[in-house]
N, C-alpha and C positions, 0 to 999 in steps of 0.2 A: 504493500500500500504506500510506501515511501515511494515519491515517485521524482524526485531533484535529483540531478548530475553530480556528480564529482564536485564541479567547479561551481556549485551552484548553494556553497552553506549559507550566504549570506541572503538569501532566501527563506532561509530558517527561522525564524520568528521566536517561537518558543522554545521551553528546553526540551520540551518532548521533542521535537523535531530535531534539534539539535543533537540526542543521544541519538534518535534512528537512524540519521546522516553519523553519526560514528560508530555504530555498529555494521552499518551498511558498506563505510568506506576506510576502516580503522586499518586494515591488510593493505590497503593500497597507498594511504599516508608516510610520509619519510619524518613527518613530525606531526606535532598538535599546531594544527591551524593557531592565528592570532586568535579568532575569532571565538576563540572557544575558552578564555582567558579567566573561566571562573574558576575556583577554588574545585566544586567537582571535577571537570575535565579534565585539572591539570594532574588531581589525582587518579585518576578514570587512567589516563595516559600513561601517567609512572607508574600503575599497574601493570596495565599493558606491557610498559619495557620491561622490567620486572620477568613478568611470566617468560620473556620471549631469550632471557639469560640461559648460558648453555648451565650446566650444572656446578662446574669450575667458577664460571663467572657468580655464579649465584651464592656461592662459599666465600670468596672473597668480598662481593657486595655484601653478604651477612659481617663477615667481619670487622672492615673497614666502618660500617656501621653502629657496630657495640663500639668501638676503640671512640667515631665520635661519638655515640651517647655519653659514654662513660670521663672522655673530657668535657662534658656539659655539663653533667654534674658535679663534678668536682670543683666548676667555676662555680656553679650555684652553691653548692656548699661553703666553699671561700668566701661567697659577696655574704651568705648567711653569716656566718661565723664573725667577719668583720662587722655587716651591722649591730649583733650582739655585742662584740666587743665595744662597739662606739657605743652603745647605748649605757652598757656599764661606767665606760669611762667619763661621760656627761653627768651619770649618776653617784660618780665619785666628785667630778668637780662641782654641782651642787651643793652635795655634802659638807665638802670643805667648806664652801663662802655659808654655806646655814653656819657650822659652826664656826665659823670667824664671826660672826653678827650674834652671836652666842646664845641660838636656839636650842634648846631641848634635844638632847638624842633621840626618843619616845617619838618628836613632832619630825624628827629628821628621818626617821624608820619609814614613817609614815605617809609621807612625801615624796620618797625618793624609791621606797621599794627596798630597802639595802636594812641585811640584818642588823640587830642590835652588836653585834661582834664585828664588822664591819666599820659600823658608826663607831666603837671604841675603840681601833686597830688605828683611825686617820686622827682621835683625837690624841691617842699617846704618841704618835709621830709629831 
């Protein structure tokens, strides 16, 4: 029932028509049209390439793959761990200037999030 040419997506209107024009013409493609520039298609397509990996290829591409995953988490972990760390060390210099202005440890706990043994560790320094 799909009845457009090859050279005829921009005819396609909708995205049902659009999959039918790439199920119709996805063998014959050396890539993904512009035109097809959504977020499905482009993964519609990387599947496509995907399945069409010889076996070899497809052990390497799994590889290569974990090796980036697993450097993106370790950046995500780092940016985490740093923001913690900054968050502490704000909550330490708070601290400080409450007690310099010679507030309450109790009001300083309280405030800042930072145990009692914290607040007494920065006042005997």
């Amino acid at each position: 029932r799909f009845h457009y040419g090859k050279n005829e997506l921009d005819r396609c209107s909708t995205g049902l028509e659009k999959l039918a024009y790439v199920f119709r013409y996805i063998m014959q493609l050396d890539a993904r049209p512009d035109e097809l520039d959504e977020d499905f298609f482009i993964r519609l397509f990387h599947s496509a390439e995907l399945a069409g990996f010889t076996e070899a290829d497809r052990e390497k591409y799994d590889k290569d793959m974990t090796t980036e995953l697993d450097k993106i988490a370790q950046l995500d972990y780092a940016r985490e761990e740093g923001r913690v760390e900054g968050r502490v060390k704000e909550k330490i210099e708070t601290a400080k200037k409450m007690l310099e202005d010679g507030l309450d440890a109790d009001l300083i706990c309280r405030y800042t999030g930072l145990s009692i043994e914290e607040i007494q560790k920065l006042q005997s320094k």
